[in-house]
N, CA, C and O atoms as CSV, one atom per row, in Angstrom:
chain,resi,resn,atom,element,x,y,z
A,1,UNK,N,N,17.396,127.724,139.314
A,1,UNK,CA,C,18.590,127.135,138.749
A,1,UNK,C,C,18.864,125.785,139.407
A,1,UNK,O,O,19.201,124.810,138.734
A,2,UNK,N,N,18.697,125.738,140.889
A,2,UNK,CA,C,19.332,124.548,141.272
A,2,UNK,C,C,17.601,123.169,141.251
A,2,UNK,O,O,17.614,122.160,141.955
A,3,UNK,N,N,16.648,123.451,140.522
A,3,UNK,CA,C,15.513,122.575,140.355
A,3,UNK,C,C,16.161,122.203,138.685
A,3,UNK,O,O,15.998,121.091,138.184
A,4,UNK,N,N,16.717,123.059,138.148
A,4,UNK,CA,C,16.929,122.645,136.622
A,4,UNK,C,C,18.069,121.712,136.890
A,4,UNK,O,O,17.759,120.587,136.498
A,5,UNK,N,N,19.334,121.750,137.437
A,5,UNK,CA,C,20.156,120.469,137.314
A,5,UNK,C,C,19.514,119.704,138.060
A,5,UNK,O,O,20.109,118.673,137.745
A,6,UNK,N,N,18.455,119.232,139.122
A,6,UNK,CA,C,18.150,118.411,139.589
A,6,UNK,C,C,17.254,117.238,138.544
A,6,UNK,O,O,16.962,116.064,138.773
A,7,UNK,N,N,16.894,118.362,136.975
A,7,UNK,CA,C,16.082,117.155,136.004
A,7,UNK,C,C,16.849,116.625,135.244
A,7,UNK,O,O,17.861,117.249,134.926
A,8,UNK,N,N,16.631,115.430,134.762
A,8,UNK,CA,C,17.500,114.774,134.311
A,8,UNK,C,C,17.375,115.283,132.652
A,8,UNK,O,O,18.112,114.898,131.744
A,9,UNK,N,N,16.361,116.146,132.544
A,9,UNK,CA,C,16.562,116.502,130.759
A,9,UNK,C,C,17.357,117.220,130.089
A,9,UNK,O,O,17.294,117.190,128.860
A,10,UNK,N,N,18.470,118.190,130.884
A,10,UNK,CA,C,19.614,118.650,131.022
A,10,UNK,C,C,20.501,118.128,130.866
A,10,UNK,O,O,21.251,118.341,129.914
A,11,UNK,N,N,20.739,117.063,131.981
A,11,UNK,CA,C,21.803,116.123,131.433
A,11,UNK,C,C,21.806,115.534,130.340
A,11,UNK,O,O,22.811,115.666,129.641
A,12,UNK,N,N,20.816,114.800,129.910
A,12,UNK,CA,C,20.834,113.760,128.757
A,12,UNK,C,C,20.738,114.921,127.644
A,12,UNK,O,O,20.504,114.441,126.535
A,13,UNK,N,N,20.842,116.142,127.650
A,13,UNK,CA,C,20.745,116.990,126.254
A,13,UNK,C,C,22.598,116.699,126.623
A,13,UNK,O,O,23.182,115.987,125.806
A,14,UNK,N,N,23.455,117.276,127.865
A,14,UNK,CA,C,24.264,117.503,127.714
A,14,UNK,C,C,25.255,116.644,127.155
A,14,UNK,O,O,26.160,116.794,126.334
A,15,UNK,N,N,24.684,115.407,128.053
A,15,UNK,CA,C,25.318,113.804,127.173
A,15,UNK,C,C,25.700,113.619,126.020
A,15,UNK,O,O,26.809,113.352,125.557
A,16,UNK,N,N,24.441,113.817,125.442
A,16,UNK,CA,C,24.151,113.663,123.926
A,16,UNK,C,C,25.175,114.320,123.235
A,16,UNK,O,O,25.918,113.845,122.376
A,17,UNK,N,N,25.140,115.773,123.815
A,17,UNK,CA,C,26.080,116.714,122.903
A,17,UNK,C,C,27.510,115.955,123.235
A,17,UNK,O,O,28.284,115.549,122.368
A,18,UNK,N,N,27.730,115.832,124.826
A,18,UNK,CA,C,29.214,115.048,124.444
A,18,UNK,C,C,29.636,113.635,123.546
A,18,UNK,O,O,30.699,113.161,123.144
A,19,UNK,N,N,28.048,113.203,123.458
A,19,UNK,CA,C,28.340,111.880,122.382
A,19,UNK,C,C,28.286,112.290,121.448
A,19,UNK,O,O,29.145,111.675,120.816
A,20,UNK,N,N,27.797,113.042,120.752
A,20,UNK,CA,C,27.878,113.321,119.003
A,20,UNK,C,C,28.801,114.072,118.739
A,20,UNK,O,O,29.071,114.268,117.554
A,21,UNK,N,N,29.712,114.847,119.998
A,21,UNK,CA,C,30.799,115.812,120.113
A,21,UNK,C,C,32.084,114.481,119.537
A,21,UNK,O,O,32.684,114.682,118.481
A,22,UNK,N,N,32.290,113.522,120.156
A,22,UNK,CA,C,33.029,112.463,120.342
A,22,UNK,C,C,33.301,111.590,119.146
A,22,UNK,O,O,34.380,111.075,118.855
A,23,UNK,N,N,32.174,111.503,118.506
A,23,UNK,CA,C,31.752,110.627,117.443
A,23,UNK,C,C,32.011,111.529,116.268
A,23,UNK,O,O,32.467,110.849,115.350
A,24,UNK,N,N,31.903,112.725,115.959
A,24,UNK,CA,C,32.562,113.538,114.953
A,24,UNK,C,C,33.782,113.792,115.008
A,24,UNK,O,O,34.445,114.046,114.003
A,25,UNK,N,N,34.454,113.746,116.692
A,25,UNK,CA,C,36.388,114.000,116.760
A,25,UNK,C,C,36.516,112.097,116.170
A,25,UNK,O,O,37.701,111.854,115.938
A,26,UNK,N,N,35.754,111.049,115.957
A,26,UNK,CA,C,36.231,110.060,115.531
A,26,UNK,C,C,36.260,109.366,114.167
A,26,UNK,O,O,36.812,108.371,113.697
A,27,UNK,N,N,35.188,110.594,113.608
A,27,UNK,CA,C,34.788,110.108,112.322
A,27,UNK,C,C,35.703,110.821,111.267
A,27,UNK,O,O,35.993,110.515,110.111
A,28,UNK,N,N,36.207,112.321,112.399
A,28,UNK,CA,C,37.436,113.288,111.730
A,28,UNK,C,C,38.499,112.497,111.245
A,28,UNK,O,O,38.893,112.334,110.091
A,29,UNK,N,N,39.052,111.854,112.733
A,29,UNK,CA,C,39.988,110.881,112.619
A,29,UNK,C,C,40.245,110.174,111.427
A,29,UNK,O,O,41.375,110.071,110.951
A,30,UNK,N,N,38.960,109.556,110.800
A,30,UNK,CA,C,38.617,108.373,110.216
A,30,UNK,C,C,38.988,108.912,108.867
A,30,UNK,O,O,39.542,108.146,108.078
A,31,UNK,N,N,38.739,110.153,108.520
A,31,UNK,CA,C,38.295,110.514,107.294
A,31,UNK,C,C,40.016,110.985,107.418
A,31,UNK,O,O,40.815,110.109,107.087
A,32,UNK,N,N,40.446,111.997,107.765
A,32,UNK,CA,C,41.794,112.888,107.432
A,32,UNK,C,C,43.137,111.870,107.720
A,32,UNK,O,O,44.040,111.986,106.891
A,33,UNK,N,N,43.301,111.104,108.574
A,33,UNK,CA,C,44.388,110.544,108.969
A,33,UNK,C,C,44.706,108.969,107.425
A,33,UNK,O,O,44.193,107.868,107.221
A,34,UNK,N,N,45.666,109.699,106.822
A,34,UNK,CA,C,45.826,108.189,105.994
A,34,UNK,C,C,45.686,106.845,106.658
A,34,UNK,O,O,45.885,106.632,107.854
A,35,UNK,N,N,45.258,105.812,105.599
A,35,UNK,CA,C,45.105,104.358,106.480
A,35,UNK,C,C,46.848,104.163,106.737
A,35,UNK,O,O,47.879,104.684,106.312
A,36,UNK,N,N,46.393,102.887,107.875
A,36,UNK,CA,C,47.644,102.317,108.099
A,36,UNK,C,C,48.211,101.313,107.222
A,36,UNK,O,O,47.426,100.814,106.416
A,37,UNK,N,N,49.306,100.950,107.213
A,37,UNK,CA,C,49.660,99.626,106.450
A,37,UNK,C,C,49.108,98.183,107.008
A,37,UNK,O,O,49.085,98.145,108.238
A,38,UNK,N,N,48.757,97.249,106.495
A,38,UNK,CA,C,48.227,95.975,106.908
A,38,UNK,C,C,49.166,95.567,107.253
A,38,UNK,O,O,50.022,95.478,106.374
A,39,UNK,N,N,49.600,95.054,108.785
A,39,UNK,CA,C,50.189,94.350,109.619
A,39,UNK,C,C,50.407,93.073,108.491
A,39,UNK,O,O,49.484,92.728,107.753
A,40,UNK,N,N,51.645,92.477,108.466
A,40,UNK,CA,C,51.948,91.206,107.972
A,40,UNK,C,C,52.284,89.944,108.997
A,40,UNK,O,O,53.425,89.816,109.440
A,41,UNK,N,N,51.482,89.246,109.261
A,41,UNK,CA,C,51.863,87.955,110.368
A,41,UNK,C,C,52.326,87.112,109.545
A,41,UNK,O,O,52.623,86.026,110.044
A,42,UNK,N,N,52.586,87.305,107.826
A,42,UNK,CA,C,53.153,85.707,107.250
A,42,UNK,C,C,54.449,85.132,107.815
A,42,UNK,O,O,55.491,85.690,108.157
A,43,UNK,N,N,54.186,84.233,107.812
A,43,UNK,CA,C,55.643,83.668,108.394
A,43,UNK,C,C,56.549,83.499,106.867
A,43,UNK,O,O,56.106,82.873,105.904
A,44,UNK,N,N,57.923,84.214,106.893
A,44,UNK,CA,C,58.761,83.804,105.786
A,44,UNK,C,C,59.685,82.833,105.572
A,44,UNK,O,O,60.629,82.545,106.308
A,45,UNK,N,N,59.418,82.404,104.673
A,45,UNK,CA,C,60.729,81.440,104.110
A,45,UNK,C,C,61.985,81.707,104.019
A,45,UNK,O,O,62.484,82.697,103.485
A,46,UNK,N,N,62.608,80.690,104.622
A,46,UNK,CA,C,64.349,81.247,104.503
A,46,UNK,C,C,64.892,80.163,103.739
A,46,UNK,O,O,65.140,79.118,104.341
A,47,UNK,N,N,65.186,80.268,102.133
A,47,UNK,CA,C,65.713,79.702,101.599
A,47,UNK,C,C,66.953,78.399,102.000
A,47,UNK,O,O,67.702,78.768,102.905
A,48,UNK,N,N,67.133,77.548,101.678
A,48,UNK,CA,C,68.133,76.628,102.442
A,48,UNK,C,C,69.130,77.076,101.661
A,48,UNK,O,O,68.987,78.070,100.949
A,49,UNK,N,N,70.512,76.209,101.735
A,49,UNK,CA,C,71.942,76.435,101.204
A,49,UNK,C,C,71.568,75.958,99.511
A,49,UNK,O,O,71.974,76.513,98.491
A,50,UNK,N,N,70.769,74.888,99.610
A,50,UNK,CA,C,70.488,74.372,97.983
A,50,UNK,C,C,69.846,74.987,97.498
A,50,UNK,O,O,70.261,75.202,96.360
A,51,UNK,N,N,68.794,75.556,97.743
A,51,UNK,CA,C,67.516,76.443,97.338
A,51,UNK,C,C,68.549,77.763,96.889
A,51,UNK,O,O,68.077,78.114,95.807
A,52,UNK,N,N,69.637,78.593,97.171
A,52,UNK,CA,C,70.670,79.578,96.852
A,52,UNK,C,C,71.668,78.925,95.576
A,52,UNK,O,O,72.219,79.789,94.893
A,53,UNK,N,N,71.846,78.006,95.335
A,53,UNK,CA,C,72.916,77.550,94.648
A,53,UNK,C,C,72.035,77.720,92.800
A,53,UNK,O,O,71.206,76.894,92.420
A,54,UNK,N,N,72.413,78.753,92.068
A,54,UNK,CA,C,71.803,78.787,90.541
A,54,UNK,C,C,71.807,77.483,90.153
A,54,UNK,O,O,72.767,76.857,90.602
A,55,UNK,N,N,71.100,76.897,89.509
A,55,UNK,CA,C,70.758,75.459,88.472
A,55,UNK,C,C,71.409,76.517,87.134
A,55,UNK,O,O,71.010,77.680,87.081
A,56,UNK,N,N,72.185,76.117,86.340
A,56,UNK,CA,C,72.473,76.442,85.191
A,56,UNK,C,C,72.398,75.177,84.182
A,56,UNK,O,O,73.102,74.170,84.258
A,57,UNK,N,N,71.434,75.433,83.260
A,57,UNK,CA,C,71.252,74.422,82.291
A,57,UNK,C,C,71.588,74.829,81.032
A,57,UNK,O,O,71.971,74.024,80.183
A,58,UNK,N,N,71.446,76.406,80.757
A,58,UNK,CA,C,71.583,76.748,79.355
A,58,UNK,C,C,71.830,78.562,79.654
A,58,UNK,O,O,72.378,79.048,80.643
A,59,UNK,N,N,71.449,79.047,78.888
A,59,UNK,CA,C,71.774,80.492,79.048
A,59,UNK,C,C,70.732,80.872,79.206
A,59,UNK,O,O,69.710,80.625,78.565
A,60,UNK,N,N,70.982,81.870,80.564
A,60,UNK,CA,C,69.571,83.080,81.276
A,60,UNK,C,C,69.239,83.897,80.027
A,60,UNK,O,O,69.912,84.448,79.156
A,61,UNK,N,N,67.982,83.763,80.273
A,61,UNK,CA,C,67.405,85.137,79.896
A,61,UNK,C,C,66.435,85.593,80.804
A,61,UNK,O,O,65.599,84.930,81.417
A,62,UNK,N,N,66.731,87.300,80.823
A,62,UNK,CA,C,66.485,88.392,81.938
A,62,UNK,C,C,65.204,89.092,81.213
A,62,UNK,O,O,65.203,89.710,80.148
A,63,UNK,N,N,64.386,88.890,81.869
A,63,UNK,CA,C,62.990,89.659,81.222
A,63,UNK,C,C,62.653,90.715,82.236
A,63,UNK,O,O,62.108,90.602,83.334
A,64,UNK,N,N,63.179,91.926,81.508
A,64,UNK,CA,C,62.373,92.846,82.876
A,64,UNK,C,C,60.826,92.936,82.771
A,64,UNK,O,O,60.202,92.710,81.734
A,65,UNK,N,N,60.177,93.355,84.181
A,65,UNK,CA,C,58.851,93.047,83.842
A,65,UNK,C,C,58.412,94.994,83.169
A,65,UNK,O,O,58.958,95.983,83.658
A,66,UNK,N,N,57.547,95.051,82.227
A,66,UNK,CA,C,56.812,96.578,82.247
A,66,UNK,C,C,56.933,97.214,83.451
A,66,UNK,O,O,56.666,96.693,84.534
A,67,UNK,N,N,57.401,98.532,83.255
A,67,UNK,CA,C,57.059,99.433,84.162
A,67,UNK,C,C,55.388,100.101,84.752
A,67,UNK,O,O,54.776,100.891,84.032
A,68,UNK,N,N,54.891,99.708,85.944
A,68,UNK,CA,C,53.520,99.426,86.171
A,68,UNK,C,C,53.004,100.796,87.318
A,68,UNK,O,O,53.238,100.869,88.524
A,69,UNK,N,N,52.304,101.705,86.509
A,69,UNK,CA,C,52.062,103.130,86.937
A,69,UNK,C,C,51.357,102.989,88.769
A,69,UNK,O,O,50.232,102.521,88.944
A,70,UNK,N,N,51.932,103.307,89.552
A,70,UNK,CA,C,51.097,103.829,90.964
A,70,UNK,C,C,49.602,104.100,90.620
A,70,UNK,O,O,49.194,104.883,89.761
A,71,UNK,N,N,48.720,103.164,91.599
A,71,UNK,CA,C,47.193,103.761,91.167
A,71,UNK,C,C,46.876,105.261,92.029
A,71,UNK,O,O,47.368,105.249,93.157
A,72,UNK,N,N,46.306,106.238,91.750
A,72,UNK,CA,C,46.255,106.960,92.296
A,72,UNK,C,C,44.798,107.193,92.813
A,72,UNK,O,O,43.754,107.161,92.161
A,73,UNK,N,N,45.030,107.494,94.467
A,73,UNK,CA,C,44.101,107.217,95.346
A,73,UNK,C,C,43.077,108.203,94.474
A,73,UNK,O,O,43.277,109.034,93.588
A,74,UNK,N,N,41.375,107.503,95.439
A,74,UNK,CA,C,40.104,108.371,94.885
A,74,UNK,C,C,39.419,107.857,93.211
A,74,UNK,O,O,39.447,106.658,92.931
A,75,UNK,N,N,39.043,108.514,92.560
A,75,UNK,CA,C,38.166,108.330,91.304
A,75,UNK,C,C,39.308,107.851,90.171
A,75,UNK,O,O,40.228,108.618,89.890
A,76,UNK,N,N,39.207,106.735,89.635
A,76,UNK,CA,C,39.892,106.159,88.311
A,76,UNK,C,C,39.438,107.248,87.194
A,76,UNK,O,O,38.276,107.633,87.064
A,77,UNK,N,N,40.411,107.635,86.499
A,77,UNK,CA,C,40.184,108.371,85.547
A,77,UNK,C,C,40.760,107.984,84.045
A,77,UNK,O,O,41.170,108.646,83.092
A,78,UNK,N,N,40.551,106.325,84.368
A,78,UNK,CA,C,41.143,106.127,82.593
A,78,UNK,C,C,39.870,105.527,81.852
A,78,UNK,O,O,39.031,104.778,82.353
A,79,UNK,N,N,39.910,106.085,80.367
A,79,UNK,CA,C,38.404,105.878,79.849
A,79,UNK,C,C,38.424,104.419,79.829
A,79,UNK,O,O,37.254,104.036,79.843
A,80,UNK,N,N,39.425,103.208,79.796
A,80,UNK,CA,C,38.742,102.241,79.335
A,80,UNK,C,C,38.061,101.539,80.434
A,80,UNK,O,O,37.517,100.459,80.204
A,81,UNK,N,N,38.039,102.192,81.909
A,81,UNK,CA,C,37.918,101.320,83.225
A,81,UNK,C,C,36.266,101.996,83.209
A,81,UNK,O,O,35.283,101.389,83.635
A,82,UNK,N,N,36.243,103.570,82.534
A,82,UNK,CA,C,34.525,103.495,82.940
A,82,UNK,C,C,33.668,103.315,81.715
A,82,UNK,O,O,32.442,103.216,81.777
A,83,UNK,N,N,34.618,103.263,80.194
A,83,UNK,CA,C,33.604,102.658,79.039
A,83,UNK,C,C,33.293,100.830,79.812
A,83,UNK,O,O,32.110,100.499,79.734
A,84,UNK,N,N,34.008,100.027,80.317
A,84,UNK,CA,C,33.584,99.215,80.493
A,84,UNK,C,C,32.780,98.712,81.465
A,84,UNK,O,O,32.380,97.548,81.416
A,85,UNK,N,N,32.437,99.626,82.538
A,85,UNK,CA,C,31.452,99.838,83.869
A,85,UNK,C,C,29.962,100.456,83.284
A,85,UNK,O,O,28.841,100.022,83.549
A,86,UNK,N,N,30.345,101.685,82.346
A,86,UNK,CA,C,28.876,101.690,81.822
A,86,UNK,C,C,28.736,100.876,80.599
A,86,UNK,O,O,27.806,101.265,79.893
A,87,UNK,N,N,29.423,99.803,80.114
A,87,UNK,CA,C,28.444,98.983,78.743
A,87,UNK,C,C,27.875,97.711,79.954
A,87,UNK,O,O,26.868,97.031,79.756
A,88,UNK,N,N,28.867,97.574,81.348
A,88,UNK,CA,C,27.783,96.793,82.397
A,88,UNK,C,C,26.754,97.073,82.937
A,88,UNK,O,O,26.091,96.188,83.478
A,89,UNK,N,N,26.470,97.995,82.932
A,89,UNK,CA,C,25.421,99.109,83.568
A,89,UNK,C,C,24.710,98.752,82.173
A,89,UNK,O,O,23.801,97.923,82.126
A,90,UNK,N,N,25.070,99.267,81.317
A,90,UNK,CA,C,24.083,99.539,80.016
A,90,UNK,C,C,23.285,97.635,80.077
A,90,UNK,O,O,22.344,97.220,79.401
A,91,UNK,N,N,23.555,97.383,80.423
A,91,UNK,CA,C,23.610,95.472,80.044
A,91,UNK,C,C,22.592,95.477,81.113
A,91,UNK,O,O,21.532,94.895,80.881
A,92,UNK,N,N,22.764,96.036,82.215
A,92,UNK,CA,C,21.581,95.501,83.364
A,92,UNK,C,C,20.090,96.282,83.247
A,92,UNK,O,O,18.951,95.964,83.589
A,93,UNK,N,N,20.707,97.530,82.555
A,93,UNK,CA,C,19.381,98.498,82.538
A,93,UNK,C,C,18.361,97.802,81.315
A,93,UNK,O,O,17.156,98.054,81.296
A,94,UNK,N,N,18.965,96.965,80.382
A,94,UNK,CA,C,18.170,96.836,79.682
A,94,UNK,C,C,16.885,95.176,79.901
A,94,UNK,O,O,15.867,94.909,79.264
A,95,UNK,N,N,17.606,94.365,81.125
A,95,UNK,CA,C,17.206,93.196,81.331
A,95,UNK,C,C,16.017,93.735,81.947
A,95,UNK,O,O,15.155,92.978,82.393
């Protein structure tokens, strides 16, 4: 027993196992934990006193914009996003 820890082929099995042990608790990480939000460094604009004051020239009109669906994470599932990925596909297979 004490000639076997003296070789070093023991250790480096044991190593190993703690590196690929390490590297799967990081890849766990990677995969299960949602991403983070992207840090914003823009610097913002603070409107001046004139830049606040409405310009009225004629009468507003208020356009709301469409109501615009949440993409939902993973595989797109609307036909017109993969009829148009395979007529690109279809386009390269044939060159």
């Amino acid at each position: 027993m004490r000639n076997l820890l003296r070789k070093p082929l023991p250790w480096m099995v044991v190593t190993e196992c703690a590196i690929v042990a390490a590297l799967a608790i990081v890849a766990w990480h990677m995969v299960a934990s949602p991403p983070a939000p992207p840090a914003s460094d823009a610097q913002v604009a603070v409107p001046t006193a004139q830049a606040r004051e409405p310009v009225t020239h004629g009468p507003t009109v208020v356009r709301e914009a469409p109501p615009v669906q949440p993409l939902l994470p993973g595989l797109n599932l609307e036909s017109g996003f993969w009829k148009l990925r395979l007529a690109e596909l279809k386009g390269r297979l044939k060159v």
